[in-house]
Residue frames as a rotation matrix with the C-alpha (Angstrom) as fourth column:
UNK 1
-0.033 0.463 0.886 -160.73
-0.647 -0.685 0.334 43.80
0.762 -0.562 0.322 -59.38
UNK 2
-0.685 0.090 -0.723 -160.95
0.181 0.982 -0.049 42.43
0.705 -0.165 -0.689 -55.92
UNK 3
0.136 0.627 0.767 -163.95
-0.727 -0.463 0.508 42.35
0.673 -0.627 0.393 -53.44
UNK 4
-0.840 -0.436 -0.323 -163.15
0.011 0.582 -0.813 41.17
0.542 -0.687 -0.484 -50.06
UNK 5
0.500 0.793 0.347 -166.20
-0.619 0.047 0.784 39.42
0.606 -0.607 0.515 -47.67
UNK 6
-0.847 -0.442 0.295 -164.89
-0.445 0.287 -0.848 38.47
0.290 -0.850 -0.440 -44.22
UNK 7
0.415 0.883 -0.221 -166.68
-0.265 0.350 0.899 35.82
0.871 -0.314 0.379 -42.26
UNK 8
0.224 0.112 -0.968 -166.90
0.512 0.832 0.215 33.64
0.829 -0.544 0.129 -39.26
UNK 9
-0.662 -0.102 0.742 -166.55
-0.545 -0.614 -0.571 36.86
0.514 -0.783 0.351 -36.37
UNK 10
0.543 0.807 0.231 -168.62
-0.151 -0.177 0.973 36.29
0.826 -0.563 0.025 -33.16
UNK 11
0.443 -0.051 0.895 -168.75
-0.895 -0.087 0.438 36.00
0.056 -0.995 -0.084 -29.36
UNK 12
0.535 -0.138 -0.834 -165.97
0.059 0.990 -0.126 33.84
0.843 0.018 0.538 -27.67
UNK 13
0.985 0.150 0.085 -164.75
-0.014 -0.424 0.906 33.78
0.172 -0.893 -0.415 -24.11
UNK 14
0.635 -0.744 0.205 -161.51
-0.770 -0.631 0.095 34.06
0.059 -0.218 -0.974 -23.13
UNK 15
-0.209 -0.843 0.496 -158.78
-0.650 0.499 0.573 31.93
-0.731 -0.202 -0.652 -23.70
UNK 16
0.295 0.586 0.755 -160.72
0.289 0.698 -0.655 30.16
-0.911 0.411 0.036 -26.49
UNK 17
-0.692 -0.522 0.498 -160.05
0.432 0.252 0.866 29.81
-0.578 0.814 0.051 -30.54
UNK 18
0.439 0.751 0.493 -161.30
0.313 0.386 -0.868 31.29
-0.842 0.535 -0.065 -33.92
UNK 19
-0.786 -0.390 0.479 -160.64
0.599 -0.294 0.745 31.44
-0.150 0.873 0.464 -37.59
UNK 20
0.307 0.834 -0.459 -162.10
0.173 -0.523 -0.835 33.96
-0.936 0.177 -0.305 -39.52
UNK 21
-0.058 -0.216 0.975 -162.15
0.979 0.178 0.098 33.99
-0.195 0.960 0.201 -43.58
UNK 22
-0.257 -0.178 -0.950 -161.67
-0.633 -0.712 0.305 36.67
-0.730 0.679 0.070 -46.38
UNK 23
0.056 -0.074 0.996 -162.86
0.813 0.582 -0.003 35.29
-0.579 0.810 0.093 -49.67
UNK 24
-0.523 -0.513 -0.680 -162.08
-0.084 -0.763 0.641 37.10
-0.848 0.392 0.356 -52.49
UNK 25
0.537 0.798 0.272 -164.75
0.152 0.226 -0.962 37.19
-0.830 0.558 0.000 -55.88
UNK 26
0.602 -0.089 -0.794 -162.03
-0.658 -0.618 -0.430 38.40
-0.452 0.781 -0.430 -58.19
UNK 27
0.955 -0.192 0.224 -159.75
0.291 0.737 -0.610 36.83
-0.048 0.648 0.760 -60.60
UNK 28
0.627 -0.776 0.071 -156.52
-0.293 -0.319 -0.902 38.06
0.722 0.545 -0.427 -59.20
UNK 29
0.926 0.108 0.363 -156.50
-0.364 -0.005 0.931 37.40
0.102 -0.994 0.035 -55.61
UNK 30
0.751 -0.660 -0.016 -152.86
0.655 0.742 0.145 35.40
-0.083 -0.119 0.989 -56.04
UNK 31
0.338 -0.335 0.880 -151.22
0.632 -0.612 -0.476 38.47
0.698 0.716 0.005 -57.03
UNK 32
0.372 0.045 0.927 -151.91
-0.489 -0.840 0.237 40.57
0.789 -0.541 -0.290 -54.20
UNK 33
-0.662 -0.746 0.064 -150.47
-0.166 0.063 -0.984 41.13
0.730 -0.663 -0.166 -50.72
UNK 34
0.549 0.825 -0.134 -153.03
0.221 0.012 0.975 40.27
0.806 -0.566 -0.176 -47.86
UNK 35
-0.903 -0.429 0.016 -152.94
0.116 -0.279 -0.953 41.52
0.413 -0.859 0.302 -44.34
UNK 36
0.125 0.763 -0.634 -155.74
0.853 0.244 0.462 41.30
0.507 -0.598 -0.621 -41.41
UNK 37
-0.790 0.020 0.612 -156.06
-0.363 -0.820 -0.442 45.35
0.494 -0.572 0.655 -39.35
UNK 38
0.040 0.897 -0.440 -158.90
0.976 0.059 0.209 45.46
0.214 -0.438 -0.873 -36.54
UNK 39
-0.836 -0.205 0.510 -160.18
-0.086 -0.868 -0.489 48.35
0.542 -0.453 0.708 -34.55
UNK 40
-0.385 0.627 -0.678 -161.93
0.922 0.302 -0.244 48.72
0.051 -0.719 -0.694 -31.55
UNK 41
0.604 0.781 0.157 -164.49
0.739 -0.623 0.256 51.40
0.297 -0.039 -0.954 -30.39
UNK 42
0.962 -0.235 -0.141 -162.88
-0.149 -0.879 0.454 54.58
-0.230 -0.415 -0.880 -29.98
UNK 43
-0.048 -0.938 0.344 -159.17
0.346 0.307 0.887 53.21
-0.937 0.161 0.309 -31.10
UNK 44
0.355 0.085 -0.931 -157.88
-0.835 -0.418 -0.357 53.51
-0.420 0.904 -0.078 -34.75
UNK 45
0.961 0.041 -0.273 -157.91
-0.119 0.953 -0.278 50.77
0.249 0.300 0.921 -36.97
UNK 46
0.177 -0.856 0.485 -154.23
-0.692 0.242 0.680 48.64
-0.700 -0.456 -0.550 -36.18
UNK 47
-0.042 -0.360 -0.932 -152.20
-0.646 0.722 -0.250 46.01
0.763 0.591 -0.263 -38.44
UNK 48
0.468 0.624 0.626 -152.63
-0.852 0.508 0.130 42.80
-0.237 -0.594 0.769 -37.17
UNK 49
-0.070 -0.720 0.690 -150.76
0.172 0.673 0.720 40.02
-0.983 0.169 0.077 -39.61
UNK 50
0.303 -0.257 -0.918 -149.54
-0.865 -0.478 -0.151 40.42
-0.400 0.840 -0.367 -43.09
UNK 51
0.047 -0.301 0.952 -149.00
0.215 0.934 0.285 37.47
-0.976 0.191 0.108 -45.79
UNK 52
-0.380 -0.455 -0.805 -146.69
-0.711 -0.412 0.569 38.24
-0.591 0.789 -0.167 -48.88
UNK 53
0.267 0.453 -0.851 -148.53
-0.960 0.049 -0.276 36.87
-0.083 0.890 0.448 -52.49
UNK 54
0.418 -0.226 -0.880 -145.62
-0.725 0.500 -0.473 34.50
0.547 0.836 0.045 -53.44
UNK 55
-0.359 -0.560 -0.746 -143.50
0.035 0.791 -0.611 32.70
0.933 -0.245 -0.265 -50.73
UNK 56
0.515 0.677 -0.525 -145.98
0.344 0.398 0.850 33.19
0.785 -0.619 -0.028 -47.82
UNK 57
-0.516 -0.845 -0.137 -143.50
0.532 -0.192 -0.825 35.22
0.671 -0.498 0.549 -46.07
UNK 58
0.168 0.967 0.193 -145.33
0.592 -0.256 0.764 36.58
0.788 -0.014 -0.615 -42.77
UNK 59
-0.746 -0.493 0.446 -145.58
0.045 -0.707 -0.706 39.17
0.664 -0.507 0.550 -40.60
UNK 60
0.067 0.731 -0.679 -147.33
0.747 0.415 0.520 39.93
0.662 -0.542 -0.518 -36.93
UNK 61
0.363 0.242 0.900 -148.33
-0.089 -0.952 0.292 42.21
0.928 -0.186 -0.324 -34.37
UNK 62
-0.521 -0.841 0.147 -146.14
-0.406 0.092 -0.909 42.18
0.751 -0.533 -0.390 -31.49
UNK 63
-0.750 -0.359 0.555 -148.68
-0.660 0.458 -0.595 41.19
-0.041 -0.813 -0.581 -29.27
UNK 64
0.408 0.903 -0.139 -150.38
-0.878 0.345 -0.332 38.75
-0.252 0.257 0.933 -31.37
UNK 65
-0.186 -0.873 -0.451 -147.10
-0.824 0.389 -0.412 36.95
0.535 0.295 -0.792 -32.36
UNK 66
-0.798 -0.420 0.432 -147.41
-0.594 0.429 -0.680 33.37
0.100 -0.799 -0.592 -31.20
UNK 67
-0.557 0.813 -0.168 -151.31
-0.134 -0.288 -0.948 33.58
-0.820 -0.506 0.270 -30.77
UNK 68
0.656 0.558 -0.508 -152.72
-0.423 -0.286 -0.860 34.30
-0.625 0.779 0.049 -34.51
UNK 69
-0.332 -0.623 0.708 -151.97
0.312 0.636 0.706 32.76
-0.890 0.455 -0.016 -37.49
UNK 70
0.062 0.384 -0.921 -152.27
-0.765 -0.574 -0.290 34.34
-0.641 0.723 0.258 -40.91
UNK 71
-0.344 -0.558 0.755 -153.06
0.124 0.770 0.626 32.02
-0.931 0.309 -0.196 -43.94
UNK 72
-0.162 0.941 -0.296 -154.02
-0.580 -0.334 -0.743 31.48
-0.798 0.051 0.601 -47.43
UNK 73
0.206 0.480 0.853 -155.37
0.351 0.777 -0.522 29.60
-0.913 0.407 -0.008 -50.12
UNK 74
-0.723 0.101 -0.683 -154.95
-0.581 -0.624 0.522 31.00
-0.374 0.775 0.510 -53.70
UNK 75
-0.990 -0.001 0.141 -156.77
0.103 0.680 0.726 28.59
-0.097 0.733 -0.673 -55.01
UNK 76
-0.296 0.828 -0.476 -159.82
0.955 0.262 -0.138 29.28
0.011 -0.496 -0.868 -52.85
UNK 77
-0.241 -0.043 0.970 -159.04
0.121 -0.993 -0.014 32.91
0.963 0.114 0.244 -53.43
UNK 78
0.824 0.554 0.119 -159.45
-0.127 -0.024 0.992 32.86
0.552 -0.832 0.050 -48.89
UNK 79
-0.517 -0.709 0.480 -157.05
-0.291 -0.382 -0.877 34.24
0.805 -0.593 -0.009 -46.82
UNK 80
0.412 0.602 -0.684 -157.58
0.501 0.478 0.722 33.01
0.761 -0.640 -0.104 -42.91
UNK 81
0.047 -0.762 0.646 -156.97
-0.405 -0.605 -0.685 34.23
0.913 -0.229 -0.337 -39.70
UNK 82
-0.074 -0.274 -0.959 -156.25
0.070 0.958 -0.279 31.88
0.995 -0.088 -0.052 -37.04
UNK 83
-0.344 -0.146 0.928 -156.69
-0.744 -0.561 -0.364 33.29
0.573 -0.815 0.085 -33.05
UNK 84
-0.064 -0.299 -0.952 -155.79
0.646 0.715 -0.268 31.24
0.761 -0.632 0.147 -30.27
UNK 85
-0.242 -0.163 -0.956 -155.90
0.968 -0.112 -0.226 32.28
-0.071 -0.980 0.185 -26.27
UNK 86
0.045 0.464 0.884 -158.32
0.099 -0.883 0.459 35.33
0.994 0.067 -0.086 -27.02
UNK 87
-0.631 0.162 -0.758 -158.12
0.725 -0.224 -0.651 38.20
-0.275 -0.961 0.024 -24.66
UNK 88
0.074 0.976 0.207 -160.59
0.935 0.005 -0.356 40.63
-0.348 0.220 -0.911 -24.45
UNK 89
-0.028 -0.606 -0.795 -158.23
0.047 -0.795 0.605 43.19
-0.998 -0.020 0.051 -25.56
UNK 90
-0.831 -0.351 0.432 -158.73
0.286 0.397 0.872 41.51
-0.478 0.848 -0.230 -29.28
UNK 91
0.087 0.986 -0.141 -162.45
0.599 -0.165 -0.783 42.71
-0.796 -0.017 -0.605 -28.79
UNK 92
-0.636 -0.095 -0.766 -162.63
-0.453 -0.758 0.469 44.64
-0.625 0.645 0.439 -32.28
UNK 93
0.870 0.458 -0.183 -164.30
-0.221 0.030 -0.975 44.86
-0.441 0.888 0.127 -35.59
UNK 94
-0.080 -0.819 0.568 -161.75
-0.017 0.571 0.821 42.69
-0.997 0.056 -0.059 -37.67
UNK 95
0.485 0.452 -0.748 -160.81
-0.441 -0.612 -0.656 43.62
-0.755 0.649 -0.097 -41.38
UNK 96
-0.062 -0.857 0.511 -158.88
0.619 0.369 0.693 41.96
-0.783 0.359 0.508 -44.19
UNK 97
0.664 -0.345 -0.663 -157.14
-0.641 -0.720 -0.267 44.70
-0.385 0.602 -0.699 -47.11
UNK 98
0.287 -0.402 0.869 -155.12
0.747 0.663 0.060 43.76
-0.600 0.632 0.491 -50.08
UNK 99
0.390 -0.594 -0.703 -152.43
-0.668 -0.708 0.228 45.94
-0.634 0.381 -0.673 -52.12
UNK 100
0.961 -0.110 0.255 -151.15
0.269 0.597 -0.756 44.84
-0.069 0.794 0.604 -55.14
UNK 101
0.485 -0.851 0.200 -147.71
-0.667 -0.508 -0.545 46.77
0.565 0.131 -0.815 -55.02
UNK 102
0.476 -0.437 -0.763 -144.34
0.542 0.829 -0.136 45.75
0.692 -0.349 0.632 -53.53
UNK 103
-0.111 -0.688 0.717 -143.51
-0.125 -0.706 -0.697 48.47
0.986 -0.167 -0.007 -51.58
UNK 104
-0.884 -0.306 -0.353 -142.85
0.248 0.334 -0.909 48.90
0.396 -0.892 -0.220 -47.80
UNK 105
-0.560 0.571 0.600 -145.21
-0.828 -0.409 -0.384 49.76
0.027 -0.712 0.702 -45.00
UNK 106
-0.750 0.259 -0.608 -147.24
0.301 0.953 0.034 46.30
0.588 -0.157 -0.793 -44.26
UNK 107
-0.498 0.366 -0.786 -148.46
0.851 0.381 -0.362 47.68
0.167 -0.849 -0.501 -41.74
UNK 108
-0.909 0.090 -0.407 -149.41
-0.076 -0.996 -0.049 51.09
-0.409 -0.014 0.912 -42.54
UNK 109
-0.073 0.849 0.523 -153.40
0.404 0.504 -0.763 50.61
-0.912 0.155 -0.380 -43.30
UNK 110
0.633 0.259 -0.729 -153.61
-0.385 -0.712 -0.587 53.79
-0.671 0.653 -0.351 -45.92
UNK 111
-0.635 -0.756 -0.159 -150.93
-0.550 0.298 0.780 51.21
-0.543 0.583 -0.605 -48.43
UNK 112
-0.776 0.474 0.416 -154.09
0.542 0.839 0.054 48.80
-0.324 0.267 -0.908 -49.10
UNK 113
-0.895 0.408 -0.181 -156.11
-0.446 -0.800 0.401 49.82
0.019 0.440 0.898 -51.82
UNK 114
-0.505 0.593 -0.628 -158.86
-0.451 0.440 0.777 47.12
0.736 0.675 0.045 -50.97
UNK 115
-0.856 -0.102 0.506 -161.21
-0.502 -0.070 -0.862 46.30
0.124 -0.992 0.009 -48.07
UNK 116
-0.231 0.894 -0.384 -163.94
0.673 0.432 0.600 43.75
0.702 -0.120 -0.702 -46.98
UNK 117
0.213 0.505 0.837 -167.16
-0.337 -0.766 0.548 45.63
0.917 -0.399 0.007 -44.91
UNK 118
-0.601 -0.700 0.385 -165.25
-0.607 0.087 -0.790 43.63
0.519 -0.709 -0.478 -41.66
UNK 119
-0.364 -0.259 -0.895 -166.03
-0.172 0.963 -0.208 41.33
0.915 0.078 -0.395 -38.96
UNK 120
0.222 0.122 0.967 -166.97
-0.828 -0.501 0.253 41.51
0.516 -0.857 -0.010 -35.30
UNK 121
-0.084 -0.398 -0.914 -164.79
0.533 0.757 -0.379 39.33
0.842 -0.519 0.148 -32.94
UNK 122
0.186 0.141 0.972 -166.05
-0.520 -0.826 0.219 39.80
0.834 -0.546 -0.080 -29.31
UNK 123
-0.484 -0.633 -0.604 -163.62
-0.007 0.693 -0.721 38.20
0.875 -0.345 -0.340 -26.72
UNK 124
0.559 0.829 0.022 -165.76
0.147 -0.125 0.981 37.52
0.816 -0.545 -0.191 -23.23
UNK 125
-0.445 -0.833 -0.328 -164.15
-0.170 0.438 -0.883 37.58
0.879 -0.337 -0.337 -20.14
């Protein structure tokens, strides 16, 4: 089983830096596929970055590319998410989701059968 708790959201002004965690409580967490979605008010949730189980192979939103950095630990069972040069477009409620399968869609949210209760990252400007 895994249960995902996101930390380390809050207020940061523009152009400025944070990481935010995922820890995982189960006893498989190496197995699975991780990936970071947000959503803002009114919006639907969005894929964000994606990081494959075994060779760390990774994957990004076009206009996060560059900007965000997806990582993780197995050991720590704690997936990170790196954000550089926040705009206030990033303003969202910030989720990490985990799928155990190998199939396609990364980015498709309804593939991840697992979800922390999210984050709040609010970008000033």
């Amino acid at each position: 089983q895994v249960q995902l708790v996101e930390s380390g959201g809050g207020v940061v002004q523009a152009g400025g830096s944070l990481n935010i965690s995922c820890a995982d409580s189960g006893h498989t967490f190496s197995s699975y596929r991780l990936a970071w979605f947000r959503q803002a008010p009114g919006k639907e949730r969005e894929f964000v970055a994606h990081i494959s189980w075994s060779n760390f192979i990774t994957y990004y939103k076009d206009s996060v590319e560059g900007r965000f950095a997806i990582s993780r630990d197995n050991a720590k069972r704690t997936v990170y998410l790196q954000m550089n040069s926040l705009k206030s477009e990033d303003t969202a409620v910030y989720y990490c989701a985990a799928r155990s399968d190998s199939g396609p869609g990364y980015d498709s949210p309804e593939r991840y059968e697992y979800w922390g209760q999210g984050t709040q990252v609010t970008v000033s400007s």
